[in-house]
C-alpha positions in Angstrom: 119.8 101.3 113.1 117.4 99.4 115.3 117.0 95.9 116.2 113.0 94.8 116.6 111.9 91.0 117.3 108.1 89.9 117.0 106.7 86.7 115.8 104.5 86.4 112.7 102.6 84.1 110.3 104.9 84.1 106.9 102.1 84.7 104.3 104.3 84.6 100.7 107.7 85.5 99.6 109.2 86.8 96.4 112.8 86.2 94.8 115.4 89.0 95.1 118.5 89.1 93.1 119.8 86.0 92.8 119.8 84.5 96.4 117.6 86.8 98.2 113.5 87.3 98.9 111.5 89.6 100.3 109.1 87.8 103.1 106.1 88.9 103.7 104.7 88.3 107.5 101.4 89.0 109.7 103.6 89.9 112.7 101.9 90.0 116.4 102.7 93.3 117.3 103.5 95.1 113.6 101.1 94.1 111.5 102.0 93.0 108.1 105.6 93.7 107.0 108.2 92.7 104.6 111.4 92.6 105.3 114.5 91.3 103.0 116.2 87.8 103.9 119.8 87.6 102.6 120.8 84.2 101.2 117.9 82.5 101.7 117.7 80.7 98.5 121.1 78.7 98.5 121.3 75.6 98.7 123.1 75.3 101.8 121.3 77.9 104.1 119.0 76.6 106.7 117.5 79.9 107.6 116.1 80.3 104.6 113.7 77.1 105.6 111.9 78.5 108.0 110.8 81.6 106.0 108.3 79.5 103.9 104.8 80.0 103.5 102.2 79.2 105.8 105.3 78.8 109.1 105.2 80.1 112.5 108.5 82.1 113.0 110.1 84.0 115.9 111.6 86.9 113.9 114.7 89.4 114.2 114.4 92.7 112.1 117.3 95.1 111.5 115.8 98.5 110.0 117.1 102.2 109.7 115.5 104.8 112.1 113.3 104.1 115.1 110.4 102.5 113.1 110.1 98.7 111.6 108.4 100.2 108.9 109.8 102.8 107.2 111.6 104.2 103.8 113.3 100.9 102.8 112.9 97.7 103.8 114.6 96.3 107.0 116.6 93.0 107.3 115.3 89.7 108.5 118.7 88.9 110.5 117.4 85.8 112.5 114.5 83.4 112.8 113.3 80.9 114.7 110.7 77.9 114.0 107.8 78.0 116.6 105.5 75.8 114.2 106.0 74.4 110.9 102.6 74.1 109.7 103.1 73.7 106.5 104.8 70.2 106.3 101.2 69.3 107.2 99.7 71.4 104.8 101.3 71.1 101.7 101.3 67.5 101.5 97.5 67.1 101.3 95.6 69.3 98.4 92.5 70.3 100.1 94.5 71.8 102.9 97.1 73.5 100.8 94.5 75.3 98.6 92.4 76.2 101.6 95.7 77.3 103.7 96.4 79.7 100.5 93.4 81.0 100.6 93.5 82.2 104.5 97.1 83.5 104.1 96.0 85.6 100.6 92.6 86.7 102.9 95.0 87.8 105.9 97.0 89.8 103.9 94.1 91.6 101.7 92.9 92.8 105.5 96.1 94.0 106.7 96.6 96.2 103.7 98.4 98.9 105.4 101.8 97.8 106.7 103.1 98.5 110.0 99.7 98.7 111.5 98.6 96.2 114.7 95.9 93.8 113.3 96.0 91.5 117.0 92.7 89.7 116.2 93.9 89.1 112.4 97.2 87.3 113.5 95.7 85.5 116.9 92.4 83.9 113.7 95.4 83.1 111.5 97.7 81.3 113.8 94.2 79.3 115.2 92.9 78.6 111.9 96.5 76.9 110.3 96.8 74.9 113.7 93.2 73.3 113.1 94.0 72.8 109.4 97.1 71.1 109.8 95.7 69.0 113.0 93.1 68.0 110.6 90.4 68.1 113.1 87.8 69.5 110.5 87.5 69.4 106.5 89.7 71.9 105.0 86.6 73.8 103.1 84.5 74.2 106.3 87.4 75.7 108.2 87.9 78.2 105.5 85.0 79.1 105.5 84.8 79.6 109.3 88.2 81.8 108.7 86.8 83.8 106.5 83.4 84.8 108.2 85.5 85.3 111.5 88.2 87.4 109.4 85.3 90.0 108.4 83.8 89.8 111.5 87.3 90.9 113.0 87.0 93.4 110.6 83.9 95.1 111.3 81.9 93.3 108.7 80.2 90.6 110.9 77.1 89.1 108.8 74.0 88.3 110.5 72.7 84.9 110.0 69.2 85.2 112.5 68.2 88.8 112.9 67.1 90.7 110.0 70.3 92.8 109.2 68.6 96.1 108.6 66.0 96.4 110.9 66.7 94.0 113.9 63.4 91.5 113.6 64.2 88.5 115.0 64.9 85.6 113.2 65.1 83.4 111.1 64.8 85.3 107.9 64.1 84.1 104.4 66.1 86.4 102.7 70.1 87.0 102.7 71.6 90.2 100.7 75.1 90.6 100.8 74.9 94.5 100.4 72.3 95.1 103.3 74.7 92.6 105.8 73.4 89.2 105.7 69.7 88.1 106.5 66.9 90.5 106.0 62.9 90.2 106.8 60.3 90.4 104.0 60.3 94.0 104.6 63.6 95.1 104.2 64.2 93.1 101.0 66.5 94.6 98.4 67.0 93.6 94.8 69.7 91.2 94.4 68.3 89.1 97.4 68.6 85.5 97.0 67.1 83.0 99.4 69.4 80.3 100.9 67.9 77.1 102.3 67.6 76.9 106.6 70.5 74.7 106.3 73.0 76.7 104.7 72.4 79.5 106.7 72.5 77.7 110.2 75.8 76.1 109.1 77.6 80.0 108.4 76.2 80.4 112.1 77.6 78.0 113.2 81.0 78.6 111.6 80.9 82.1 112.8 80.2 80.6 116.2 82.4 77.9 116.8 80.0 75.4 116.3 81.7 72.7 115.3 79.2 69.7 115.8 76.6 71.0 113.8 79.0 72.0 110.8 80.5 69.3 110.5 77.5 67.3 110.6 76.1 69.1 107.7 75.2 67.6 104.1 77.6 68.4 101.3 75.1 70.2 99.5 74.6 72.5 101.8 78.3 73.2 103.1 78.2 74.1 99.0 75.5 76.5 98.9 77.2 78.1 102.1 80.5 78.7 100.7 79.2 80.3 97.7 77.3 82.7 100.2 80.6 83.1 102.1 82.2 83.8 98.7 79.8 86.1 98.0 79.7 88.3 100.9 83.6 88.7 101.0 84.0 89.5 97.0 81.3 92.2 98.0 83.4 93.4 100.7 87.1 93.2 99.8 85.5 94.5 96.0 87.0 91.6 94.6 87.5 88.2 94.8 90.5 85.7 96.0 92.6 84.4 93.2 93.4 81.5 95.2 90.0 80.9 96.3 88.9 79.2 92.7 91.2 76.2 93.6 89.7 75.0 96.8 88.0 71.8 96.6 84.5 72.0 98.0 
């Protein structure tokens, strides 16, 4: 038996038996596990509060063998609070359904358990601070999560150069199978073509941009997030349940 302690992102949890769960985490140095916590649901235990969605947790693990993951599941034995985000979240809608959406995101990119996903955790743990701060509206840091997530993941779009062949920008035309923007010439059926707008406010989502985004009309933070949408249901081959509920 072997005692392992990493901090994680709890992304959801499940009832076991009648007073246990299974907690699923995006952990620092793991990747995503789960792990069973013993007792969590009574009434009296107060460990079992800081195992709840969308908190920042310093976590004890008890597993069999020399590896966190393995044959069964290990034991959360111990946790402790390093952010509650999600007595800020919760309370407020917009943040809530956006919030839900980056946890289900982070854990459809981590699919493989036990396996370091740094850059995944280190855009989770940024992204829930800025949504429960508040410092931007809920849909436009989504949507900067979610471009930054599949750019993480070896899917960056490109919003100025034509995606296929390199010609400088800016582009008419944006194709979510060829990679983002593409020239007149490398236009592929399916193409659609966005106004200027929309496509330099995903730039500047991807970028960090935050004055220009948040300066942006509502129309066009629309049209953006349904590009956004678009380009991640191609790539993750199907879409985010929780991603219907987020106001926009």
């Amino acid at each position: 038996m072997t005692l392992f302690r990493d901090d994680g992102i709890v992304l959801r949890t499940q009832k076991l038996g009648e007073a246990d769960r299974i907690i699923t985490l995006l952990t620092r140095t793991h990747g995503r596990v789960r792990a069973v916590a013993r007792g969590v649901r009574r009434t009296k235990s107060r460990f079992g509060a800081r195992l709840e969605p969308f908190s920042h947790v310093d976590v004890q693990f008890f597993a069999r063998g020399g590896e966190l993951v393995g044959r069964g599941l290990p034991l959360c034995t111990q946790s402790e609070t390093i952010a509650a985000y999600g007595g800020r979240i919760v309370t407020d809608y917009a943040r809530y359904t956006a919030g839900t959406a980056m946890l289900e995101t982070a854990e459809r990119f981590t699919d493989h358990e036990g396996e370091p996903a740094v850059q995944q955790y280190l855009l989770l743990v940024g992204g829930l601070r800025t949504l429960a701060a508040g410092e931007h509206a809920p849909h436009l840091i989504l949507d900067a999560f979610l471009l930054r997530s599949l750019a993480v993941n070896g899917y960056a779009p490109s919003f100025d150069a034509c995606a296929r062949c390199g010609m400088p920008g800016p582009n008419r035309f944006f194709s979510t199978a060829a990679g983002g923007v593409v020239c007149g010439d490398c236009r592929v059926p399916g193409s659609v073509v966005p106004s200027s707008e929309a496509i330099g406010l995903l730039g500047a989502l991807l970028t960090g941009d935050w004055a220009t985004a948040d300066a942006c009309e509502a129309r066009y933070v629309r049209e953006g997030s349904g590009l956004v949408a678009a380009y991640l249901h191609w790539h993750l081959e199907r879409g985010l349940r929780s991603l219907r509920y987020v106001e926009k």
